[in-house]
C-alpha positions as CSV (number, residue, x, y, z in Angstrom):
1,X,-153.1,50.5,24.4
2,X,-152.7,52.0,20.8
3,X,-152.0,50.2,17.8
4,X,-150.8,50.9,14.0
5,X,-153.8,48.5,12.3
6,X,-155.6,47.7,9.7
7,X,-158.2,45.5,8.6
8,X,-157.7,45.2,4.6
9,X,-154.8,44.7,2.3
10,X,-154.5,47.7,0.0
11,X,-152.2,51.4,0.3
12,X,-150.8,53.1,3.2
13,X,-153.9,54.9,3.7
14,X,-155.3,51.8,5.1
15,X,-153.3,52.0,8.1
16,X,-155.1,53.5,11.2
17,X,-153.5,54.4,14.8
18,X,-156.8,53.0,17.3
19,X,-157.3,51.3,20.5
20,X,-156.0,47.7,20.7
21,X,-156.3,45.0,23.2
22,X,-152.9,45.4,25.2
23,X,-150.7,41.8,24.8
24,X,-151.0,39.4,27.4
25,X,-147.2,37.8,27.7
26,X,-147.5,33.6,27.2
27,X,-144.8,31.1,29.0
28,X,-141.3,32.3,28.3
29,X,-142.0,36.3,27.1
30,X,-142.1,39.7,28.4
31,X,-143.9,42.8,27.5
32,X,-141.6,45.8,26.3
33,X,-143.0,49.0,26.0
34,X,-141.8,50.3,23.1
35,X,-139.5,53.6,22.1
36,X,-138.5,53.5,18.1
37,X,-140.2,50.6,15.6
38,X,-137.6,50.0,12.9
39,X,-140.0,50.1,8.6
40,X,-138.9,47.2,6.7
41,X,-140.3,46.6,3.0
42,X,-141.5,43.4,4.4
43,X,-144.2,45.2,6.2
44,X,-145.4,47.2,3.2
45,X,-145.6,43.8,1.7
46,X,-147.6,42.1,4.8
47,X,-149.7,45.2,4.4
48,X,-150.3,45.1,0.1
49,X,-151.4,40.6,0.7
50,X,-148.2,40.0,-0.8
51,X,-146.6,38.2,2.5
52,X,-148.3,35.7,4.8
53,X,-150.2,37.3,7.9
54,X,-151.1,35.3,10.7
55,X,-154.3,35.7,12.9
56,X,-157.1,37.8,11.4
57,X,-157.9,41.4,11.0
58,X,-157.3,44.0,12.4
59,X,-153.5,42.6,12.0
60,X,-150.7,44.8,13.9
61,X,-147.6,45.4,11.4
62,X,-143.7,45.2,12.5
63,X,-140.7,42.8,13.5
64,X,-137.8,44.8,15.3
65,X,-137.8,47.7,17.5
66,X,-136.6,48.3,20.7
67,X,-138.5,49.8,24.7
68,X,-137.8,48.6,27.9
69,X,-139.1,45.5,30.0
70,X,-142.7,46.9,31.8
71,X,-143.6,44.1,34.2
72,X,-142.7,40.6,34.3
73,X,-140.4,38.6,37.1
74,X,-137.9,37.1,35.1
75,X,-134.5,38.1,37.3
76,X,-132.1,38.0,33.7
77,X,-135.1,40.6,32.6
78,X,-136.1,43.3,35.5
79,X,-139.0,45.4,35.0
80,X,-136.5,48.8,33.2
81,X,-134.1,46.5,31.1
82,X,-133.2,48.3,28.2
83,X,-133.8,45.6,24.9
84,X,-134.1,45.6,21.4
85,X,-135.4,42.3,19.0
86,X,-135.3,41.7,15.4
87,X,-137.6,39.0,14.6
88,X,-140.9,39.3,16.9
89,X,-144.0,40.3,15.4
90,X,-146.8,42.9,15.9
91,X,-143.9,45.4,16.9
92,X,-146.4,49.0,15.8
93,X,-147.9,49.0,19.0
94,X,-147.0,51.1,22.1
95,X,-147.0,47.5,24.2
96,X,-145.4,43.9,22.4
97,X,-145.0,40.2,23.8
98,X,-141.6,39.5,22.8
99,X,-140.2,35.7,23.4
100,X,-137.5,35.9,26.3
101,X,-134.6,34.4,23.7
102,X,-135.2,37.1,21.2
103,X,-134.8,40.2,23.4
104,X,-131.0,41.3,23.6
105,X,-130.3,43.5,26.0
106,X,-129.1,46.9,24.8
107,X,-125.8,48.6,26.4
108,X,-125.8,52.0,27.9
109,X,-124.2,53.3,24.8
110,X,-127.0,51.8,22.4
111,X,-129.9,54.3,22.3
112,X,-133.3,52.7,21.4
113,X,-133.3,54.7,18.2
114,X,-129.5,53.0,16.9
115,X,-131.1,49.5,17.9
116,X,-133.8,49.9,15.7
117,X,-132.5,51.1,13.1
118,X,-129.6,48.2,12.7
119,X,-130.7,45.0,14.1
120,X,-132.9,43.5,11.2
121,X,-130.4,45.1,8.3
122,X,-127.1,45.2,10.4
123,X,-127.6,41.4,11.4
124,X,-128.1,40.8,7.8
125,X,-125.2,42.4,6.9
126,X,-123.4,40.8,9.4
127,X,-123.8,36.9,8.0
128,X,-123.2,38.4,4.6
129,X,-120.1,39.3,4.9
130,X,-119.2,36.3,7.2
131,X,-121.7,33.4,6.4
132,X,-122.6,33.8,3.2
133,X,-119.3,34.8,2.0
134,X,-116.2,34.9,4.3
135,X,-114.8,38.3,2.9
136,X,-111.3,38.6,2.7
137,X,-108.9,42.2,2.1
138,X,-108.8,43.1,-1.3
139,X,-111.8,41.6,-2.6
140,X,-114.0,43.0,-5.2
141,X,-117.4,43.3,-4.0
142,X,-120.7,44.4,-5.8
143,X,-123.2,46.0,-3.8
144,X,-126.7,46.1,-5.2
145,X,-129.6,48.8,-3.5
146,X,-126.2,50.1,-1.6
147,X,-128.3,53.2,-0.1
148,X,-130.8,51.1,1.4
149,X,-130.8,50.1,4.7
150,X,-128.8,46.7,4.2
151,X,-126.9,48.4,1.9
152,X,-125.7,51.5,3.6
153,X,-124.5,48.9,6.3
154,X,-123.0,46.3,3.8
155,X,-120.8,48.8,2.3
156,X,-119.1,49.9,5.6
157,X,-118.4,46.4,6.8
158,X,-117.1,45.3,3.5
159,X,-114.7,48.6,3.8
160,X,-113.8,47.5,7.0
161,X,-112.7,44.0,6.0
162,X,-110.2,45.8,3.3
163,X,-112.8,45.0,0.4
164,X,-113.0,47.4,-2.8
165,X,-116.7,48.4,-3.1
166,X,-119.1,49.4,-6.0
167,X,-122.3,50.0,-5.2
168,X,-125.2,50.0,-7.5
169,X,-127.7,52.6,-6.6
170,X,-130.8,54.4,-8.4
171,X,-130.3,58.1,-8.1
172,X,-127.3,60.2,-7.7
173,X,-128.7,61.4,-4.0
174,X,-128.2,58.1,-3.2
175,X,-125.0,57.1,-5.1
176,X,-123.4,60.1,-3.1
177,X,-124.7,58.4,0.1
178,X,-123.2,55.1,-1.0
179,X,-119.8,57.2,-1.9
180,X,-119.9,58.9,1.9
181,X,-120.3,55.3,3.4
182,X,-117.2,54.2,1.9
183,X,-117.7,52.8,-1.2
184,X,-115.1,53.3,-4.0
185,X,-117.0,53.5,-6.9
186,X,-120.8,54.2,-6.9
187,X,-122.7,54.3,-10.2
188,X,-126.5,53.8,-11.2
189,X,-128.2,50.7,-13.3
190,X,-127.2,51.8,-16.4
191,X,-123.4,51.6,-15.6
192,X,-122.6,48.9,-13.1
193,X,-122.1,46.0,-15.6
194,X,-119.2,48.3,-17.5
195,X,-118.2,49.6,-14.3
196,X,-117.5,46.3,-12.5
197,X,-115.3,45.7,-15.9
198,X,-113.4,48.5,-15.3
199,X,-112.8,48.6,-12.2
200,X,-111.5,45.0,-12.4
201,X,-109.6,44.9,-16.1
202,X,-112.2,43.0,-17.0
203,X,-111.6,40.2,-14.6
204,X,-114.7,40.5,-12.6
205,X,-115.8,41.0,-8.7
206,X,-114.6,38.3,-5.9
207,X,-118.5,38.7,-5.0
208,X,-122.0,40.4,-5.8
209,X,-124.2,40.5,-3.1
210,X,-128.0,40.6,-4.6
211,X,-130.8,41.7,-3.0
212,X,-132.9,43.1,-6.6
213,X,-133.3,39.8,-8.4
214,X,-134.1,40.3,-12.0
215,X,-130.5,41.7,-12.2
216,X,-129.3,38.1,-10.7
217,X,-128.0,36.9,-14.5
218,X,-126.0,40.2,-15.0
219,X,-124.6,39.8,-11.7
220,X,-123.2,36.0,-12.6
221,X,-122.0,37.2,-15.7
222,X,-119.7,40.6,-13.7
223,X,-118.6,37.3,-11.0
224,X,-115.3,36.7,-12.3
225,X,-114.2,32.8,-12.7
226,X,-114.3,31.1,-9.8
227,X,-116.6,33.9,-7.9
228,X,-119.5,34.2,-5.9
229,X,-122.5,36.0,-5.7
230,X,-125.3,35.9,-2.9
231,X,-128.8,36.0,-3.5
232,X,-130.9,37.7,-0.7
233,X,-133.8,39.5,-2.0
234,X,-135.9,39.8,-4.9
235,X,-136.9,43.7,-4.5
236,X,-137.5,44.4,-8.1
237,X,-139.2,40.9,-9.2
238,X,-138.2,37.3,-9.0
239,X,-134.9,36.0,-11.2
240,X,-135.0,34.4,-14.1
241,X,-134.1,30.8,-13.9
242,X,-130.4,29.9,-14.0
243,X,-128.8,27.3,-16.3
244,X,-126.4,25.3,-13.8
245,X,-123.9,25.3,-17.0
246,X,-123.5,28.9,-16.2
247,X,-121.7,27.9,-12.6
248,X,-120.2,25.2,-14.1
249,X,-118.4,26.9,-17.7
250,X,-116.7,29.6,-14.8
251,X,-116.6,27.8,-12.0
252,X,-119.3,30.1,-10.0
253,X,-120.8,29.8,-6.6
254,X,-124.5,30.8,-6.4
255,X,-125.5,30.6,-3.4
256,X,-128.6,31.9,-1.3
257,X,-128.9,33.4,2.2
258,X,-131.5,34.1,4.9
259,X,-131.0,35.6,8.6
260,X,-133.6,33.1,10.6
261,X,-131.0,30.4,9.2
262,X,-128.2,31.9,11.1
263,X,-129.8,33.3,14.0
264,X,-130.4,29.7,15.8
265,X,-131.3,30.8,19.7
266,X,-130.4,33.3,22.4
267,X,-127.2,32.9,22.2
268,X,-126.1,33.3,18.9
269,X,-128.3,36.3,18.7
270,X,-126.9,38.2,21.7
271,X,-123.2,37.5,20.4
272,X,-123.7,38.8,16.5
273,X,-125.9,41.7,18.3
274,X,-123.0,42.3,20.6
275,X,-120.5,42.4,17.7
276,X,-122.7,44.6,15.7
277,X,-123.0,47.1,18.7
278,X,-119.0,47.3,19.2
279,X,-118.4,48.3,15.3
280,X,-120.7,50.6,15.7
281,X,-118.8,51.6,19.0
282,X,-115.4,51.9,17.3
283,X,-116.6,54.0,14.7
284,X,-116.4,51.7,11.9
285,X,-120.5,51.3,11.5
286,X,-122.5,54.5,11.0
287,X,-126.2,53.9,10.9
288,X,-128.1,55.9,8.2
289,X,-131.5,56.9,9.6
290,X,-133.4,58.4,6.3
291,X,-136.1,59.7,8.7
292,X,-138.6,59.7,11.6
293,X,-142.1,59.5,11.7
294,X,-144.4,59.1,14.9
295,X,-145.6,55.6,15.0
296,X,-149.1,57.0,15.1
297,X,-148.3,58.7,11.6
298,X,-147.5,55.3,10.3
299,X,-149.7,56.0,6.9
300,X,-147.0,58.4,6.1
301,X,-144.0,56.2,6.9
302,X,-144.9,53.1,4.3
303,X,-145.6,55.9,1.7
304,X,-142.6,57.4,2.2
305,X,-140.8,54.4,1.9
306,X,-142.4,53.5,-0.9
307,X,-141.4,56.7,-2.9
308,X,-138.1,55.2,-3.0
309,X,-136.7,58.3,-1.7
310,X,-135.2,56.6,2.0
311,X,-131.6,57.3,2.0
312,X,-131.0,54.4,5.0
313,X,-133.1,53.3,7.7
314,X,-137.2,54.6,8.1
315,X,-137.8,55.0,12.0
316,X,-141.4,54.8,13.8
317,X,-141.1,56.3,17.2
318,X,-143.4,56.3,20.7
Protein backbone atom coordinates (compact mmCIF):
# COMPACT_ATOMS: atom_id res chain seq x y z
CA UNK A 1 0.00 0.00 0.00
CA UNK A 2 0.89 3.80 0.08
CA UNK A 3 1.63 5.81 2.98
CA UNK A 4 1.91 9.66 3.95
CA UNK A 5 5.64 9.21 5.85
CA UNK A 6 8.39 10.64 6.98
CA UNK A 7 11.46 9.88 8.53
CA UNK A 8 12.58 13.27 10.36
CA UNK A 9 10.92 15.92 12.47
CA UNK A 10 11.09 19.23 10.68
CA UNK A 11 8.36 21.20 7.99
CA UNK A 12 5.71 19.88 5.84
CA UNK A 13 8.10 19.29 3.10
CA UNK A 14 9.27 16.36 4.98
CA UNK A 15 6.28 14.44 4.37
CA UNK A 16 6.52 11.99 1.45
CA UNK A 17 3.56 9.73 -0.18
CA UNK A 18 5.78 6.04 -0.75
CA UNK A 19 5.24 2.42 -0.52
CA UNK A 20 4.57 1.10 2.98
CA UNK A 21 4.21 -2.26 4.45
CA UNK A 22 0.28 -2.84 4.41
CA UNK A 23 -0.99 -3.39 8.30
CA UNK A 24 -1.40 -6.73 9.52
CA UNK A 25 -4.78 -6.58 11.90
CA UNK A 26 -3.66 -8.05 15.69
CA UNK A 27 -6.47 -9.88 18.09
CA UNK A 28 -9.62 -7.75 18.25
CA UNK A 29 -9.02 -5.21 15.00
CA UNK A 30 -9.94 -4.90 11.38
CA UNK A 31 -8.41 -3.37 8.49
CA UNK A 32 -10.52 -0.31 6.86
CA UNK A 33 -9.59 0.89 3.79
CA UNK A 34 -9.71 4.29 3.95
CA UNK A 35 -11.97 7.19 2.05
CA UNK A 36 -11.26 10.87 3.78
CA UNK A 37 -8.37 11.31 6.80
CA UNK A 38 -9.56 14.13 9.01
CA UNK A 39 -5.76 17.09 9.69
CA UNK A 40 -5.62 17.77 13.30
CA UNK A 41 -2.86 20.37 14.71
CA UNK A 42 -1.79 17.37 16.68
CA UNK A 43 -0.32 15.89 13.70
CA UNK A 44 1.66 18.90 12.64
CA UNK A 45 2.91 18.66 16.11
CA UNK A 46 3.76 14.75 16.01
CA UNK A 47 5.46 15.80 12.76
CA UNK A 48 7.60 19.26 14.15
CA UNK A 49 8.98 16.46 17.63
CA UNK A 50 6.81 18.37 19.60
CA UNK A 51 4.35 15.29 20.56
CA UNK A 52 5.36 11.74 21.48
CA UNK A 53 5.63 9.26 18.42
CA UNK A 54 5.71 5.72 18.94
CA UNK A 55 7.73 3.06 16.84
CA UNK A 56 10.48 4.44 14.74
CA UNK A 57 10.90 6.12 11.44
CA UNK A 58 9.39 6.18 8.80
CA UNK A 59 6.28 7.06 11.27
CA UNK A 60 2.77 7.20 9.52
CA UNK A 61 0.79 10.49 10.72
CA UNK A 62 -3.14 10.61 11.67
CA UNK A 63 -5.94 9.58 14.28
CA UNK A 64 -9.60 9.72 12.75
CA UNK A 65 -10.88 9.16 9.40
CA UNK A 66 -13.29 7.01 8.05
CA UNK A 67 -13.29 3.69 4.83
CA UNK A 68 -14.97 0.60 4.88
CA UNK A 69 -14.16 -2.87 6.58
CA UNK A 70 -11.75 -4.83 3.68
CA UNK A 71 -11.47 -8.37 5.01
CA UNK A 72 -11.80 -9.75 8.33
CA UNK A 73 -14.62 -12.29 9.88
CA UNK A 74 -16.00 -10.53 12.60
CA UNK A 75 -20.07 -10.96 11.97
CA UNK A 76 -20.82 -7.27 13.99
CA UNK A 77 -18.11 -6.05 11.20
CA UNK A 78 -18.65 -7.70 7.51
CA UNK A 79 -16.16 -7.17 5.00
CA UNK A 80 -18.21 -3.43 3.26
CA UNK A 81 -19.29 -1.92 6.78
CA UNK A 82 -19.20 1.59 6.43
CA UNK A 83 -17.02 3.01 9.79
CA UNK A 84 -15.42 5.96 11.00
CA UNK A 85 -12.87 6.16 14.37
CA UNK A 86 -11.40 9.06 16.23
CA UNK A 87 -8.70 7.86 18.21
CA UNK A 88 -6.52 5.10 16.20
CA UNK A 89 -3.33 5.91 14.86
CA UNK A 90 -1.36 5.82 11.62
CA UNK A 91 -4.73 6.83 9.82
CA UNK A 92 -2.54 8.63 6.38
CA UNK A 93 -2.44 5.42 4.78
CA UNK A 94 -4.75 3.96 2.12
CA UNK A 95 -4.99 0.66 4.55
CA UNK A 96 -5.25 1.05 8.86
CA UNK A 97 -5.64 -1.59 11.78
CA UNK A 98 -8.27 -0.07 13.74
CA UNK A 99 -9.14 -1.81 17.28
CA UNK A 100 -12.78 -3.39 16.93
CA UNK A 101 -14.20 -1.04 19.99
CA UNK A 102 -13.06 2.16 18.32
CA UNK A 103 -14.77 1.70 14.88
CA UNK A 104 -18.46 3.16 14.88
CA UNK A 105 -20.34 2.28 12.31
CA UNK A 106 -21.47 5.11 10.08
CA UNK A 107 -25.33 5.42 8.99
CA UNK A 108 -26.41 5.60 5.39
CA UNK A 109 -26.82 9.26 5.80
CA UNK A 110 -23.18 9.81 7.11
CA UNK A 111 -20.86 10.12 4.09
CA UNK A 112 -17.15 9.26 4.85
CA UNK A 113 -16.27 12.83 4.23
CA UNK A 114 -18.92 14.29 7.30
CA UNK A 115 -17.37 11.49 9.58
CA UNK A 116 -14.11 12.73 9.18
CA UNK A 117 -14.47 15.89 9.39
CA UNK A 118 -16.57 15.78 13.04
CA UNK A 119 -15.66 12.91 15.06
CA UNK A 120 -12.32 14.10 16.70
CA UNK A 121 -13.74 18.01 17.03
CA UNK A 122 -17.51 17.20 17.19
CA UNK A 123 -16.85 14.61 20.06
CA UNK A 124 -14.92 17.24 21.77
CA UNK A 125 -17.48 19.52 21.43
CA UNK A 126 -19.81 17.25 22.56
CA UNK A 127 -18.38 16.65 26.40
CA UNK A 128 -17.83 20.41 26.40
CA UNK A 129 -20.91 21.41 26.43
CA UNK A 130 -22.16 18.44 28.50
CA UNK A 131 -19.16 17.06 30.67
CA UNK A 132 -17.21 19.76 31.21
CA UNK A 133 -19.93 22.22 31.65
CA UNK A 134 -23.63 21.20 31.67
CA UNK A 135 -24.87 24.18 29.54
CA UNK A 136 -28.02 25.56 30.38
CA UNK A 137 -30.47 28.30 28.07
CA UNK A 138 -29.41 31.58 28.49
CA UNK A 139 -25.92 31.16 29.39
CA UNK A 140 -23.14 33.38 28.45
CA UNK A 141 -20.55 31.49 26.75
CA UNK A 142 -17.04 32.54 25.49
CA UNK A 143 -15.73 30.77 22.62
CA UNK A 144 -12.06 31.04 22.00
CA UNK A 145 -10.44 29.95 18.13
CA UNK A 146 -14.43 29.86 17.31
CA UNK A 147 -13.51 29.32 13.38
CA UNK A 148 -11.57 26.41 14.03
CA UNK A 149 -12.68 23.10 13.72
CA UNK A 150 -13.82 22.64 17.57
CA UNK A 151 -14.95 25.90 17.39
CA UNK A 152 -17.15 26.10 14.42
CA UNK A 153 -18.83 23.09 16.06
CA UNK A 154 -18.91 24.51 19.76
CA UNK A 155 -20.64 27.49 18.69
CA UNK A 156 -23.61 25.68 17.02
CA UNK A 157 -24.22 23.33 19.90
CA UNK A 158 -24.00 26.11 22.43
CA UNK A 159 -26.84 27.90 20.05
CA UNK A 160 -28.67 24.97 20.18
CA UNK A 161 -28.74 24.62 23.99
CA UNK A 162 -30.30 28.51 24.05
CA UNK A 163 -26.65 29.81 25.04
CA UNK A 164 -25.60 33.53 24.00
CA UNK A 165 -22.29 33.14 22.12
CA UNK A 166 -19.15 35.39 21.51
CA UNK A 167 -16.59 34.00 19.73
CA UNK A 168 -13.04 35.12 19.71
CA UNK A 169 -11.48 34.72 16.44
CA UNK A 170 -8.27 36.20 14.51
CA UNK A 171 -9.42 37.62 11.30
CA UNK A 172 -12.61 39.08 10.11
CA UNK A 173 -12.87 35.99 7.34
CA UNK A 174 -13.14 34.11 10.15
CA UNK A 175 -15.20 36.15 12.64
CA UNK A 176 -17.90 36.21 9.73
CA UNK A 177 -17.67 32.43 9.78
CA UNK A 178 -18.18 32.37 13.51
CA UNK A 179 -21.21 34.97 12.94
CA UNK A 180 -22.79 32.49 10.12
CA UNK A 181 -22.49 29.48 12.61
CA UNK A 182 -24.56 31.21 15.03
CA UNK A 183 -22.75 33.10 17.24
CA UNK A 184 -24.09 36.48 18.46
CA UNK A 185 -21.30 38.51 18.86
CA UNK A 186 -17.96 37.74 17.12
CA UNK A 187 -14.90 40.04 17.61
CA UNK A 188 -11.06 39.55 17.31
CA UNK A 189 -8.26 39.48 20.33
CA UNK A 190 -8.06 42.93 20.70
CA UNK A 191 -11.81 43.23 21.73
CA UNK A 192 -13.16 40.18 23.48
CA UNK A 193 -12.21 41.18 27.10
CA UNK A 194 -14.44 44.65 26.55
CA UNK A 195 -16.80 42.81 24.53
CA UNK A 196 -17.65 39.99 27.08
CA UNK A 197 -18.22 43.33 29.46
CA UNK A 198 -20.64 44.58 27.30
CA UNK A 199 -22.39 42.12 26.25
CA UNK A 200 -22.95 41.09 29.93
CA UNK A 201 -23.23 44.80 31.82
CA UNK A 202 -20.25 44.00 33.13
CA UNK A 203 -21.34 40.95 34.93
CA UNK A 204 -19.34 38.50 33.04
CA UNK A 205 -19.87 35.00 30.92
CA UNK A 206 -21.60 31.83 32.68
CA UNK A 207 -18.46 30.09 30.88
CA UNK A 208 -15.28 30.49 28.66
CA UNK A 209 -14.33 27.61 26.96
CA UNK A 210 -10.29 27.80 26.30
CA UNK A 211 -8.45 26.07 23.94
CA UNK A 212 -5.42 29.13 23.36
CA UNK A 213 -3.85 29.14 26.85
CA UNK A 214 -1.79 32.17 27.40
CA UNK A 215 -5.21 33.98 27.25
CA UNK A 216 -6.39 31.54 30.32
CA UNK A 217 -5.91 34.61 33.10
CA UNK A 218 -8.08 37.05 30.90
CA UNK A 219 -10.53 34.50 30.51
CA UNK A 220 -10.91 34.02 34.64
CA UNK A 221 -10.97 37.58 34.94
CA UNK A 222 -14.37 37.99 31.87
CA UNK A 223 -15.94 34.60 34.19
CA UNK A 224 -18.34 36.34 36.19
CA UNK A 225 -18.62 35.35 40.10
CA UNK A 226 -19.38 32.13 40.53
CA UNK A 227 -18.46 31.02 36.73
CA UNK A 228 -16.64 28.57 34.95
CA UNK A 229 -14.19 28.31 32.38
CA UNK A 230 -12.75 25.06 30.68
CA UNK A 231 -9.26 24.61 29.76
CA UNK A 232 -8.67 22.34 26.67
CA UNK A 233 -5.87 23.39 24.67
CA UNK A 234 -2.80 25.36 24.84
CA UNK A 235 -2.62 26.47 20.92
CA UNK A 236 -0.75 29.66 21.41
CA UNK A 237 1.65 28.58 24.39
CA UNK A 238 1.21 27.14 27.85
CA UNK A 239 -0.75 29.45 30.70
CA UNK A 240 0.64 31.16 33.12
CA UNK A 241 0.29 29.74 36.56
CA UNK A 242 -2.94 30.45 38.44
CA UNK A 243 -3.11 31.83 42.05
CA UNK A 244 -5.97 29.51 43.57
CA UNK A 245 -7.00 33.00 45.47
CA UNK A 246 -8.25 33.92 42.08
CA UNK A 247 -11.13 30.98 42.20
CA UNK A 248 -11.53 31.56 45.62
CA UNK A 249 -11.96 35.80 45.88
CA UNK A 250 -15.01 35.02 42.99
CA UNK A 251 -15.96 31.88 43.60
CA UNK A 252 -14.57 30.42 40.09
CA UNK A 253 -14.52 26.97 38.72
CA UNK A 254 -11.31 26.12 36.66
CA UNK A 255 -11.55 23.13 35.48
CA UNK A 256 -9.75 21.07 32.73
CA UNK A 257 -10.97 18.62 30.03
CA UNK A 258 -9.76 15.79 27.71
CA UNK A 259 -11.88 13.46 25.26
CA UNK A 260 -9.89 9.97 25.99
CA UNK A 261 -11.31 10.67 29.67
CA UNK A 262 -14.78 10.57 28.52
CA UNK A 263 -14.76 8.23 25.73
CA UNK A 264 -14.32 4.98 28.20
CA UNK A 265 -15.21 1.84 25.54
CA UNK A 266 -17.35 0.88 22.66
CA UNK A 267 -20.19 1.78 24.01
CA UNK A 268 -19.99 5.11 25.09
CA UNK A 269 -18.30 5.97 21.86
CA UNK A 270 -21.03 4.57 19.55
CA UNK A 271 -23.82 6.46 21.70
CA UNK A 272 -22.01 10.23 21.76
CA UNK A 273 -21.12 9.28 17.91
CA UNK A 274 -24.78 8.43 17.43
CA UNK A 275 -25.93 11.71 19.09
CA UNK A 276 -23.43 13.74 17.14
CA UNK A 277 -24.71 12.07 13.81
CA UNK A 278 -28.61 12.99 14.58
CA UNK A 279 -27.77 16.84 15.24
CA UNK A 280 -26.23 16.89 12.36
CA UNK A 281 -29.35 15.03 10.94
CA UNK A 282 -31.78 17.56 12.21
CA UNK A 283 -30.02 20.36 10.86
CA UNK A 284 -28.81 21.88 14.03
CA UNK A 285 -24.83 20.79 13.33
CA UNK A 286 -23.30 22.03 10.09
CA UNK A 287 -19.77 20.85 9.52
CA UNK A 288 -17.31 23.43 8.13
CA UNK A 289 -14.89 21.66 5.82
CA UNK A 290 -12.15 24.61 5.03
CA UNK A 291 -10.74 22.30 2.31
CA UNK A 292 -9.63 19.10 0.50
CA UNK A 293 -6.47 17.87 -0.33
CA UNK A 294 -5.53 14.33 -1.80
CA UNK A 295 -3.93 12.37 0.96
CA UNK A 296 -0.95 11.91 -1.38
CA UNK A 297 -0.62 15.84 -1.42
CA UNK A 298 -0.33 15.69 2.27
CA UNK A 299 2.88 18.26 2.29
CA UNK A 300 0.39 20.77 1.17
CA UNK A 301 -2.40 20.07 3.72
CA UNK A 302 -0.04 20.65 7.18
CA UNK A 303 1.11 23.90 5.38
CA UNK A 304 -2.00 25.01 4.74
CA UNK A 305 -3.11 24.43 8.04
CA UNK A 306 -0.41 26.03 9.30
CA UNK A 307 -1.01 29.35 7.50
CA UNK A 308 -3.80 29.78 9.76
CA UNK A 309 -6.01 30.43 7.05
CA UNK A 310 -8.61 26.93 7.64
CA UNK A 311 -11.94 28.27 8.09
CA UNK A 312 -13.24 24.61 9.77
CA UNK A 313 -12.20 21.30 9.17
CA UNK A 314 -8.81 20.28 6.75
CA UNK A 315 -9.80 16.90 4.83
CA UNK A 316 -7.16 14.32 3.36
CA UNK A 317 -8.95 12.09 0.85
CA UNK A 318 -8.24 8.50 -1.05
Amino acid sequence: MHALTFDHFGPAEVLHWTEHPAPVPGPGQLLVRMQAVGLNFADVYRRNGNYHLSGTAPWVLGYEGAGVVEGGNDPSFPSGTRVGFADMPHANAELVAVDRDRLIPLPDDIDAETAAAVLLQGLTAQYLVSDSFRVQPGDVAVVHAAAGGVGLLLVQMLKALGAVVLGVASSEAKRDAVITAGADVAVGYDQWVSATKALTGGHGATVVFDSVGRTLGDSLAVARIGGTVVFYGMAAGDPAPVDPRVLMDRSLTLTGGDLWNVLTGAEVRRERAAALFEQIRNGLLKPCIAARFPLREGAKAHAYLESRAAIGKVLLTL
